[in-house]
N, C-alpha and C positions, 0 to 999 in steps of 0.2 A: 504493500500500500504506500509504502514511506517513498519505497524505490519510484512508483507510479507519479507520483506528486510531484517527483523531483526531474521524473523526465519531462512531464509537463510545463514545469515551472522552466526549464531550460528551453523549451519549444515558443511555450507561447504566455509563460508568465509577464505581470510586469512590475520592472522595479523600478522605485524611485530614487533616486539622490540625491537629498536637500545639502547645496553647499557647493557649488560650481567655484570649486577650487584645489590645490593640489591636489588633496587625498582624495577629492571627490574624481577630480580626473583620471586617476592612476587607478581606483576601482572599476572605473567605466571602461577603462582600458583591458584591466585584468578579465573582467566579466567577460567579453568578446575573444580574448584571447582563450578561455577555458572553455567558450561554447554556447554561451548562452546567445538564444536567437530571438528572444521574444522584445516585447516593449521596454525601452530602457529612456527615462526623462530625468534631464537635468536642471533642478531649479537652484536659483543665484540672487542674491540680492544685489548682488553691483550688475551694472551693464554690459560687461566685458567677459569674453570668454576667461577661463581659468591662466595666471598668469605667474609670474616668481616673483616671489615680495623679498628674499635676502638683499637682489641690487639696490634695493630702493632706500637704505641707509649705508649702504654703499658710495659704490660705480654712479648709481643716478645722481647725486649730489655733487659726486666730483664733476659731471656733464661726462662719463664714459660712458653713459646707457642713456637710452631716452624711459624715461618715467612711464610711456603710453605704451611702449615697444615693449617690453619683458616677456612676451607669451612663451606660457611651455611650449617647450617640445613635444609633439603626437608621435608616438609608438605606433598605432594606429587607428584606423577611422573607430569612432565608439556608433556612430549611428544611432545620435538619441533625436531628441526630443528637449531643442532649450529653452526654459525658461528663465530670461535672464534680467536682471532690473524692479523683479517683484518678489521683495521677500515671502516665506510664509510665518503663518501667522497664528497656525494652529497644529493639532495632530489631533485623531481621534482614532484612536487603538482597538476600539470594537469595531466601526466602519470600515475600516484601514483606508483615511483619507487624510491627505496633510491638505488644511487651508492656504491661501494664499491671498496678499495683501490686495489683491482684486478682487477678491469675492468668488475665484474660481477654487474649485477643489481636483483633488489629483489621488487616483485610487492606486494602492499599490496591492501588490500581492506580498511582495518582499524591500522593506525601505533600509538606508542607510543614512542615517547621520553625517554629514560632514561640514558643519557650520561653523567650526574655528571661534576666533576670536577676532575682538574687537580692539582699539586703543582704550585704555581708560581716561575719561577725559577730566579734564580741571573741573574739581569740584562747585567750583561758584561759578552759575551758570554765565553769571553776568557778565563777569571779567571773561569768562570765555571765549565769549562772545563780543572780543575786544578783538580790532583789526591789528594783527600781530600775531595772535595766539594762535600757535597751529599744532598739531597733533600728527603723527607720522605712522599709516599701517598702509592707505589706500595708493594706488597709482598717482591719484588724481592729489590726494596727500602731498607724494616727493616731487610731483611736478610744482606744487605750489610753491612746497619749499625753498626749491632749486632756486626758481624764478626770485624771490627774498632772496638768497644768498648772493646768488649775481649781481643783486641790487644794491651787493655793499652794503649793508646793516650797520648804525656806530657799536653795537656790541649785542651778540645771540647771549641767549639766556635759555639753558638746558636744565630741566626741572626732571632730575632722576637720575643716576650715573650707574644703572644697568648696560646690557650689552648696546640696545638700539641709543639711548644717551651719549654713551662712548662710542661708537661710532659718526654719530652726528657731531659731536665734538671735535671729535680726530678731522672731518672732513673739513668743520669752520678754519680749523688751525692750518690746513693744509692751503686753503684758501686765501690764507693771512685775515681770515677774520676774529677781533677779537671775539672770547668766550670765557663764560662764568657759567662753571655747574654747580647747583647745588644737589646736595644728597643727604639724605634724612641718617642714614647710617653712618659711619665710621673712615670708610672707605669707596674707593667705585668698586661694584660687583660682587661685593660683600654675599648679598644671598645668594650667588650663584658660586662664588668660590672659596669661602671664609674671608678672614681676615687676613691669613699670612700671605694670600695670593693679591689680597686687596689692597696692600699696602706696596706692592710692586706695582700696581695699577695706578694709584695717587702718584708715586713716582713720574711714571710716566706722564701722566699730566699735567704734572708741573714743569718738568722738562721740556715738554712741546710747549711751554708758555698759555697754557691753561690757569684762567681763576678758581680753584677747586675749591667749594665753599661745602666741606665734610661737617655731621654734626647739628645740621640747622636743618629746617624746614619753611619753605615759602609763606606767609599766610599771607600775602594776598598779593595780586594784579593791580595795578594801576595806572588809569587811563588818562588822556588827556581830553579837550574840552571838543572835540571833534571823533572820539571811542576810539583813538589808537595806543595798544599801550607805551608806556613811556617809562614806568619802574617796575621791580618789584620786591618786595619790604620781605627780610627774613626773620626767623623767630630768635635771633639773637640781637634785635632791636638795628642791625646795618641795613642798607637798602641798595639796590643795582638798578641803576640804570640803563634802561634796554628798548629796544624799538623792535624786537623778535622774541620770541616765545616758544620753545620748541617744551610739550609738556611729554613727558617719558616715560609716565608713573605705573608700567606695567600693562596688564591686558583684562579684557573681560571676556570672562566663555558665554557665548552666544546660545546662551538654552532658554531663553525667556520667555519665547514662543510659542516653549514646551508648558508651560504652568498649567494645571489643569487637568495634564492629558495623564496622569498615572503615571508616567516615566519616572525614572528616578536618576531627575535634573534639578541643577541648583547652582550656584555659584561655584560651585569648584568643576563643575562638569557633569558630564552626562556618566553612570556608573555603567559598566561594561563585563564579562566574564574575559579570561585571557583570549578566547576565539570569538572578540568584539559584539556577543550577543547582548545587546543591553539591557541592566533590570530595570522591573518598574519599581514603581515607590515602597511597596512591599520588598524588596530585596529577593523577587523570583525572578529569575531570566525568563527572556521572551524570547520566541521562535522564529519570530519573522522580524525584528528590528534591530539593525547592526548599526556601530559606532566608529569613527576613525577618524584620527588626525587629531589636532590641536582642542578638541572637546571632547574628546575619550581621557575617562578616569578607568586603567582597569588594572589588576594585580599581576605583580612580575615575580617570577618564582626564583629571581636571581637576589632580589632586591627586598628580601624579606614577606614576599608577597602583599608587602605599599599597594594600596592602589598610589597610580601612578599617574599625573597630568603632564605629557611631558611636551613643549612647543619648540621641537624640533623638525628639521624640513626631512631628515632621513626618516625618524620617527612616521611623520604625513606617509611617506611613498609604503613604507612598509608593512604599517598598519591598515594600508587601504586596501594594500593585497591581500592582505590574511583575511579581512573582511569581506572579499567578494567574492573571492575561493570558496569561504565557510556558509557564504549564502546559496547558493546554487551546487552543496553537499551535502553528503548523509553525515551522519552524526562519527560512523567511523570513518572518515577521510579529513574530520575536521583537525586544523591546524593551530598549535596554540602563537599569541602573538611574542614574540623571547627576542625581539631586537634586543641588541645595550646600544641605551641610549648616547648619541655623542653629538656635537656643535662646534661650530667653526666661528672665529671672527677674527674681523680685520681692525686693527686701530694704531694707532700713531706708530706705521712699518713696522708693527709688531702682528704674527699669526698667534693666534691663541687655538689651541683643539684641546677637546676632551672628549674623554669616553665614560662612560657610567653612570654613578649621580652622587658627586658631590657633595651636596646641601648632606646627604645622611652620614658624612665622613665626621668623623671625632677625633680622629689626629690627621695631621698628615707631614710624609716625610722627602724631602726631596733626595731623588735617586739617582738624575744625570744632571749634571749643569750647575748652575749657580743662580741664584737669586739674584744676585750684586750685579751678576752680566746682561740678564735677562733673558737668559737662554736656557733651559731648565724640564724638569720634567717633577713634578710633587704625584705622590701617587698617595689616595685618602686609604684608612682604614675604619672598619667598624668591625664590631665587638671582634677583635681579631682575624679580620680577613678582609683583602683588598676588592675594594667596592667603588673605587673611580681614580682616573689618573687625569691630569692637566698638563699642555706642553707649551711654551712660548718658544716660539721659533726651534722646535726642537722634535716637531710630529714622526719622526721614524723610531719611534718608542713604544709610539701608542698600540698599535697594531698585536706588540709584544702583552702590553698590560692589559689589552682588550682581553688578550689568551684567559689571562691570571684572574681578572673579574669571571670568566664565565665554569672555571674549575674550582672558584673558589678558594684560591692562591692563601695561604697566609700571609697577616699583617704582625710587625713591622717585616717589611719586604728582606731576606738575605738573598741574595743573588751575586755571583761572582762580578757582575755587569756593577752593582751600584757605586758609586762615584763613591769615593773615598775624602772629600772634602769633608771640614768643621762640620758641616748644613747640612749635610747628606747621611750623619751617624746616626743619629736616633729622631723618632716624631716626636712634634711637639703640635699642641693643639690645634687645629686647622681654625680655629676664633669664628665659628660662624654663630651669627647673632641669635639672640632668644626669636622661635620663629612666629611667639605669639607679638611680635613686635614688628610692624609692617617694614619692609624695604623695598627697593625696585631694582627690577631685574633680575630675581629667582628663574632658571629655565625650566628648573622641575620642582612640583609643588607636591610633597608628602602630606598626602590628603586622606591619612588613615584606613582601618582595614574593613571597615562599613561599606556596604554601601546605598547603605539609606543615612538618614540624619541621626539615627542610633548608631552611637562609641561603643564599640567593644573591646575589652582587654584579651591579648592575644598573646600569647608566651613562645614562642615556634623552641622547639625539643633543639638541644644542643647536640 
């Protein structure tokens, strides 16, 4: 019977995919490449087929990319069905219809999530909405940008010093435009790499001639007598003067659509099993509605079985295959999703790579390089076993500790390979902040082992 449905479902079912974007493209792809021949529609809430948003605090700011041009690359034809420019706006899971901000509705047989995330915008609408204030996820976003930075700004003001911040940064400085960051924490990249990593990162921005304003938080925008802004006042009683605004403050997962519908979506994400079946708000998985890419919260069997929100571009492509394989499969051919997670950035001629997840390391040790040089490789440990490594211009390491993260390598690392410097002997705390204490620019969000809004205490057997 199972078998019958599913031959069906491959002839002449039809699937939707809310989210006309990477992972949504890379599933539509997958799906045709495994066989599936039936009705397949893509809905989008921007205008633009699906496209690559890493250049866009990049390459586009430098003017090496145009901001409108980025389109993925096609593998091949998906032969859907696009819906692109109208978000939806509902789901109803007994019907199996997702709404749409037209008033049209869209029956699936089998749907897939891939609605990603959003910028999070400046709090106080008002100032937001101050000519200057701009915000960076969309095309239409870095084209804006661009356009202000060419225009010679007397000084950017970058509100966050996560990866997209630091980047925007690196690009003003590159530019010769001056810039002031401020950041609520300690350091830049602080949630994303501790502190011993963050304070190599501060470095760096003071070097390229960055105003790095660590420790303080914005409270407020201010405009002049025509709504453009003109300063803005930090919570250490100083003020900056600025005629640009770039706000950096992290991302919002796009499930809001969902409220209502029994899923079990919220602000941390959409909750998922490892083979992207989503549950609903009872904490049961669903049969027919899969999750992927930057709104998938789902458990990694590497990583403590975390659920896991992780907004990375490898993470997108790889989670959308496992998703579209396990929708047009039997239950024994299903595939669980076991990437390790890892991300790349570029900022002030420095390459930054990691593999794993960071944010859960409790010490960490560096094993090639040096700190001092900036050339280095820190590899994190938790409860004794290596669970993420970081490289600055030093990525032919990684590959090696990716091995060590997925066997479960012990922590502190000995290896005849580890560098023999002062730095390199023993770990010392990887300083990443209390995480009930907001910062910007976490890539991965440890979003406990629930997945509904019930905590549960969970011991995993040594």
């Amino acid at each position: 019977m199972v078998t019958d449905y599913l031959d069906w479902l491959r002839r002449e079912g039809r699937i939707v995919i809310v989210g006309a974007s990477l992972a949504g493209l890379r599933a539509a792809e997958t799906l045709r490449a495994e066989g599936f021949a039936g009705s397949l529609t893509m809905i989008g809430d921007e205008p633009n087929e699906p496209y690559d948003r890493p250049p866009l605090s990049k390459a586009v700011l430098l003017g090496k990319a145009d901001a409108l041009h980025t389109e993925l690359p096609r593998r091949r034809e998906v032969d859907a069905k696009w819906r692109l420019g109208v978000p939806a706006t509902g789901l109803d899971m007994t019907e199996k219809r997702v709404r749409l901000a037209d008033g049209d509705q869209v029956e699936y047989d089998r749907l897939l999530i891939a609605t990603g995330v959003r910028a999070r915008p400046w709090p106080k609408e008002s100032e937001a909405q101050l000519d200057g204030v701009i915000l960076l996820r969309t095309g239409g976003d870095a084209a804006a940008l661009y356009r202000r930075l060419k225009a010679g700004p007397r000084r950017v003001l970058v509100i966050g010093a996560g990866f997209a911040g630091s980047e925007v940064a690196s690009a003003c400085r590159e530019m010769g435009l001056a810039v002031t960051v401020a950041e609520r924490a300690g350091a830049p990249l602080v949630g994303a790499l501790g502190g011993v990593i963050g304070s190599v990162s501060a470095e760096l921005y003071r070097e390229n001639g960055v105003d790095l304003r660590t420790g303080v938080m914005v409270t407020g925008l201010e405009g002049d007598s025509v709504g453009r802004v003109k300063a803005a006042h930090l919570s250490d009683g100083s003020a900056v003067e600025t005629d640009l605004v770039v706000v950096s403050l992290g991302s919002v997962r796009n499930t809001e659509w969902l409220s209502g519908s029994g899923l079990g979506a919220g602000p941390r994400g959409i909750a998922c099993d490892a083979g992207c079946r989503a549950f609903d708000f009872r904490g049961i998985v669903t049969d027919d509605i899969f999750v992927a890419g930057d709104v998938a919260r789902s458990p990694h069997a590497l990583f403590g079985y975390q659920f896991l929100s992780l907004e990375h571009w490898g993470n997108a492509v790889a989670q959308a295959e496992i998703a579209a394989h396990n929708m047009i499969s039997s239950s024994s051919d299903r595939r669980p999703h076991l990437w390790v997670p890892a991300f790349w950035s570029s900022q002030f001629r420095v390459n930054i790579k990691s593999v794993g997840v960071p944010p859960m390391g409790e010490q960490i040790m560096i094993t090639q390089g040096s700190l001092a040089e900036r050339r280095f490789v820190g590899v994190y440990g938790y409860q004794g076993r290596v669970i993420a490594a970081v490289s600055f211009d030093n990525t032919r390491w990684l590959e090696f500790y990716q091995r060590q993260i997925e066997v479960g390598a012990p922590f502190p690392v000995e290896y005849p390979t580890v560098d023999r410097r002062p730095e390199g002997r023993r770990p010392v705390p990887a300083d990443f902040p209390d995480p009930s204490l907001p910062t910007h620019g976490p890539t991965v969000t440890l979003s406990g082992y629930s997945p509904t809004d019930r905590q549960l205490v969970f011991v995993p057997a040594h």
